[in-house]
One Martini backbone bead per residue (centre of mass of N, CA, C, O) as a GRO file, in nm:
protein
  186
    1UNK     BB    1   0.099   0.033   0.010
    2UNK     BB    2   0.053   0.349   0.046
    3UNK     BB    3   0.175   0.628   0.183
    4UNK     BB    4   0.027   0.885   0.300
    5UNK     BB    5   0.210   1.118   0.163
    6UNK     BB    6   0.164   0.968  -0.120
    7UNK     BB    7   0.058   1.024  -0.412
    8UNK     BB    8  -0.123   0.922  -0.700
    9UNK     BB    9  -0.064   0.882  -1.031
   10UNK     BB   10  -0.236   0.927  -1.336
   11UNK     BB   11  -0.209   0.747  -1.622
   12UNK     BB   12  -0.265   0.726  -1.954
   13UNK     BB   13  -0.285   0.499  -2.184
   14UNK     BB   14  -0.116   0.468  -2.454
   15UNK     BB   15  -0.311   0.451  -2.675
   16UNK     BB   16  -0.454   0.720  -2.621
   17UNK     BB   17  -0.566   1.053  -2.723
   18UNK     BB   18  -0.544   1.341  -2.681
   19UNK     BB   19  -0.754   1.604  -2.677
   20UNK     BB   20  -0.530   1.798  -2.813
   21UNK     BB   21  -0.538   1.651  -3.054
   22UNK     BB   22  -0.858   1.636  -3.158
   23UNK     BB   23  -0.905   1.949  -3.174
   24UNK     BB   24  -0.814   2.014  -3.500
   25UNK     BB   25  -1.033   1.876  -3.593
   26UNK     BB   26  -1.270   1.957  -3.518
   27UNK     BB   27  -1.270   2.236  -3.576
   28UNK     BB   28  -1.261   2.225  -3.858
   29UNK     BB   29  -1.533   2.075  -3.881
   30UNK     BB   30  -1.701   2.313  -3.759
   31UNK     BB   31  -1.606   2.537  -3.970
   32UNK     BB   32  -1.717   2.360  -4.231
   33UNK     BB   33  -2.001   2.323  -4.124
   34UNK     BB   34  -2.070   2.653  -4.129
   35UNK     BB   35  -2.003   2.673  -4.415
   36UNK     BB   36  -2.227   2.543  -4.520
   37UNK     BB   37  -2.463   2.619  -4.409
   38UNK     BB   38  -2.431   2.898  -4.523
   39UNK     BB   39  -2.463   2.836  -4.835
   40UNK     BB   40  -2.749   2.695  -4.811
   41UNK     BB   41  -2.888   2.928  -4.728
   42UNK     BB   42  -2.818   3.138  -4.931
   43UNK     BB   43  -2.953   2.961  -5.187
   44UNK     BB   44  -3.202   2.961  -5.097
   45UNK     BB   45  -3.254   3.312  -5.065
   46UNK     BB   46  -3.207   3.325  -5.364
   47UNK     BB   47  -3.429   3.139  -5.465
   48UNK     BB   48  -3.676   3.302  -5.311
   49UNK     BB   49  -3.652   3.549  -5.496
   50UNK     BB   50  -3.654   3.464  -5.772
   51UNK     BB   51  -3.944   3.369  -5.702
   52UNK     BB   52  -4.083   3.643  -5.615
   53UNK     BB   53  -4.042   3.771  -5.887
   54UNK     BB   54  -4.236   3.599  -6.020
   55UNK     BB   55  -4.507   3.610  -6.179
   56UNK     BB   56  -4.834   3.598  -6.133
   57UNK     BB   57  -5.125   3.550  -6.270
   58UNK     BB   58  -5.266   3.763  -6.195
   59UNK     BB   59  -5.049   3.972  -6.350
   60UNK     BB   60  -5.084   3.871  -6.630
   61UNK     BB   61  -5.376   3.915  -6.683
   62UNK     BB   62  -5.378   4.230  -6.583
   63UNK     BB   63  -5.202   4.276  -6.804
   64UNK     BB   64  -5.374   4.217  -7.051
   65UNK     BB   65  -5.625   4.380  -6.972
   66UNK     BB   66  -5.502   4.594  -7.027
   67UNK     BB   67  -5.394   4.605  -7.343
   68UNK     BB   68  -5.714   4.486  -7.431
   69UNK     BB   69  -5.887   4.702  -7.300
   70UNK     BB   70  -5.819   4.931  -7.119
   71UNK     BB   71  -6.035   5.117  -6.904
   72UNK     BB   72  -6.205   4.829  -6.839
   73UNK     BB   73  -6.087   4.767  -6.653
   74UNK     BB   74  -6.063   4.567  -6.285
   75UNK     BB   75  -5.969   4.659  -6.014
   76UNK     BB   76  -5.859   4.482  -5.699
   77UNK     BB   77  -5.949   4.636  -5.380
   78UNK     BB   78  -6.027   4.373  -5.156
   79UNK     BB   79  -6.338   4.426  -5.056
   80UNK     BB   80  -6.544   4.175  -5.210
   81UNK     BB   81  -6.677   4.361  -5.419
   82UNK     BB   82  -6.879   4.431  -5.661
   83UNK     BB   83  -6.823   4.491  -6.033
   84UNK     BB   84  -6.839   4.661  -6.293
   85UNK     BB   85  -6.831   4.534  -6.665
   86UNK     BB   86  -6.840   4.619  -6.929
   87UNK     BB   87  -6.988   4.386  -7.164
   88UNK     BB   88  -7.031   4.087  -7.351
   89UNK     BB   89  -7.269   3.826  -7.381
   90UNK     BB   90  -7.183   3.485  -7.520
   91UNK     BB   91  -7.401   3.251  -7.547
   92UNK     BB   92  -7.305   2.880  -7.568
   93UNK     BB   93  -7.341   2.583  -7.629
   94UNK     BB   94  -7.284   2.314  -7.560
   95UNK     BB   95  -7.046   2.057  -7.473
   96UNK     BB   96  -6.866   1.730  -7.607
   97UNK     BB   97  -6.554   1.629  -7.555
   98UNK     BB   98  -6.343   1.456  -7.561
   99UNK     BB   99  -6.026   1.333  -7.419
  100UNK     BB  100  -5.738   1.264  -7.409
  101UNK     BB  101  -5.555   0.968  -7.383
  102UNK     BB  102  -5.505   0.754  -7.100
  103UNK     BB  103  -5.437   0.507  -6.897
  104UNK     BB  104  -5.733   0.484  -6.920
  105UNK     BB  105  -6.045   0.567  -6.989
  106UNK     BB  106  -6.255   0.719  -7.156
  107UNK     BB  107  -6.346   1.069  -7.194
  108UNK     BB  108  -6.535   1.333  -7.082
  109UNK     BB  109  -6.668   1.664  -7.158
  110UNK     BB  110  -6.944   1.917  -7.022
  111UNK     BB  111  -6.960   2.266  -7.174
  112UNK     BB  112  -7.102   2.550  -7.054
  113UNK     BB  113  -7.066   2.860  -7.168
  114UNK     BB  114  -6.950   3.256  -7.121
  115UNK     BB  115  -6.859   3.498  -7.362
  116UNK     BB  116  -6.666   3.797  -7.292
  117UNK     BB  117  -6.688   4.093  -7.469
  118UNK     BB  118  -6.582   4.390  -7.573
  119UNK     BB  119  -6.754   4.698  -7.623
  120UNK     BB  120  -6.598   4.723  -7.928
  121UNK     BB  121  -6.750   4.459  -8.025
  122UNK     BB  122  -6.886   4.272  -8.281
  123UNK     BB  123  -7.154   4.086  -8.279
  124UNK     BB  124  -7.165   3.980  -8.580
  125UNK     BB  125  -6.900   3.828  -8.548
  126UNK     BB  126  -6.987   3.601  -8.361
  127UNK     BB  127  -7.218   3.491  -8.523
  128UNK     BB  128  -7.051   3.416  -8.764
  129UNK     BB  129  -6.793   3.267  -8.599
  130UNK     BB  130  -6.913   3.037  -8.413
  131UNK     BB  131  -6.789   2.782  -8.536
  132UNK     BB  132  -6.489   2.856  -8.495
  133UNK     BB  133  -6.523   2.872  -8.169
  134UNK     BB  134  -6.613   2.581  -8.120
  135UNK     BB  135  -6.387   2.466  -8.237
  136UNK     BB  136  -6.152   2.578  -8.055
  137UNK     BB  137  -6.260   2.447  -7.804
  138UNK     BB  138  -6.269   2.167  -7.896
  139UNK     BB  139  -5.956   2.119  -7.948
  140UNK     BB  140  -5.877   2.224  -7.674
  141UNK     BB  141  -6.003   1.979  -7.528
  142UNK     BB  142  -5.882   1.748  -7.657
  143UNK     BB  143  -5.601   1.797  -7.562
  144UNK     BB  144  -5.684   1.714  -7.285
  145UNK     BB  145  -5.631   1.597  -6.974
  146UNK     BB  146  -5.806   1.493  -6.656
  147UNK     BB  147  -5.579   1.625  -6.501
  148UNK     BB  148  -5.558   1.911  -6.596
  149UNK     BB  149  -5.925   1.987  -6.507
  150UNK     BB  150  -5.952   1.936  -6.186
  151UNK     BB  151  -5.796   2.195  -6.128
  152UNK     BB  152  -5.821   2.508  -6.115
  153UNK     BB  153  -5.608   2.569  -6.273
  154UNK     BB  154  -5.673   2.416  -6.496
  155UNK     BB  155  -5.921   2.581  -6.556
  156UNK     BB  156  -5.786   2.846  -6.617
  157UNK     BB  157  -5.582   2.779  -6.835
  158UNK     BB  158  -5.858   2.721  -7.018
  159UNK     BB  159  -5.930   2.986  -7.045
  160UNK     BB  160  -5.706   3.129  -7.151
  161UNK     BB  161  -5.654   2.918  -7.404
  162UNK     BB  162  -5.962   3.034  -7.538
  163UNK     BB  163  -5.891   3.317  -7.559
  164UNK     BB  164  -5.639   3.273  -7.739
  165UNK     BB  165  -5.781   3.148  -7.963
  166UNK     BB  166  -5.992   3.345  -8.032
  167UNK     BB  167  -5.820   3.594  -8.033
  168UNK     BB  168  -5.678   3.525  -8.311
  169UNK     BB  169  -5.938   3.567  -8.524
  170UNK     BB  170  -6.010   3.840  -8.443
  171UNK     BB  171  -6.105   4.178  -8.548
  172UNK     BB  172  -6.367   4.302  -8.351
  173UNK     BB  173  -6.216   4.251  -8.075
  174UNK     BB  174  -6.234   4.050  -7.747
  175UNK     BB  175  -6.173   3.857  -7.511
  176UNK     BB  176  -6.214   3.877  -7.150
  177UNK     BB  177  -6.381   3.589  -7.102
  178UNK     BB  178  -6.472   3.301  -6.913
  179UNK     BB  179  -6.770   3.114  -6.856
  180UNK     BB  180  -6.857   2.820  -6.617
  181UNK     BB  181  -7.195   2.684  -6.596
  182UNK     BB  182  -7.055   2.433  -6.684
  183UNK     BB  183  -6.896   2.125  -6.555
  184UNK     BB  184  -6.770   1.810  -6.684
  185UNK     BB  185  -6.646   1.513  -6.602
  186UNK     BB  186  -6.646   1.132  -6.732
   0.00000   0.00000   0.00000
């Protein structure tokens, strides 16, 4: 045994590495990993910049209606209230139109539909191109798969690219929406 005044010195077995060893390794990954975390945060955030300078939908439209329409446009004060927007509306025959070909089973849509033309449009315009209007409309709709036409964008998309078949060949006025009266996919 040891004697009373002696201390017993305790010492690390051989083989271990002491702490002073592996602090430049620890540090060099701490600031390794700080310098990455940093890297990925500026890029996110360089992301959601980019994400937010692109035009929203409701913007894109907003400028084709100033565009399109002039004077007319209805500006959305946000208080949810009803605006006039003086146009013409011009209610089509129904419609039933196969849609593309998917995986699965043959489908169909039935929609009734109401286009809104500018105050400048002349009505016989429309009366005399009905067929053409109608056929633009059909093409429309076939070229759509129903997963397309499920979804509210779909829906909306749907609109726009009707304006927009519409209104190439038109020459006095032009659409300014289009409503949907009923809408069915089978």
């Amino acid at each position: 045994m040891a004697e009373a005044g002696e201390q017993m010195e305790v010492k690390p077995p051989a083989n271990e590495v002491s702490s002073s060893a592996k602090s430049p390794l620890l540090t060099i990954l701490v600031i390794l990993n700080t310098i990455m975390m940093g890297a990925v945060a500026f890029f996110q955030y360089q992301s959601h910049l980019k994400l937010a300078a692109t035009p929203d939908i409701r913007d894109v439209v907003k400028a084709e209606m100033k565009k399109l329409g002039g004077d007319e446009t209805v500006e959305d004060d946000g208080s949810g209230q009803a605006q006039v927007d003086n146009g013409i509306l011009f209610k089509l025959d129904g419609f039933t139109a196969n849609l593309a070909q998917g995986d699965g089973p043959r489908r169909f849509v039935r929609l009734n539909t109401v286009l809104k033309f500018s105050k400048q449009s002349n009505e016989e315009e429309f009366k005399r191109r009905k067929a053409q209007i109608r056929d633009s409309i059909i093409t429309t709709l076939n070229a759509k798969r129903p997963e397309d036409l499920l979804s509210v964008e779909g829906k909306n998309f749907l609109k726009e690219e009707i304006k927009a078949a519409i209104n190439s060949f038109l020459i006095d006025g032009s659409v300014i929406d289009v409503f949907y009266i009923s809408f069915q996919i089978n």
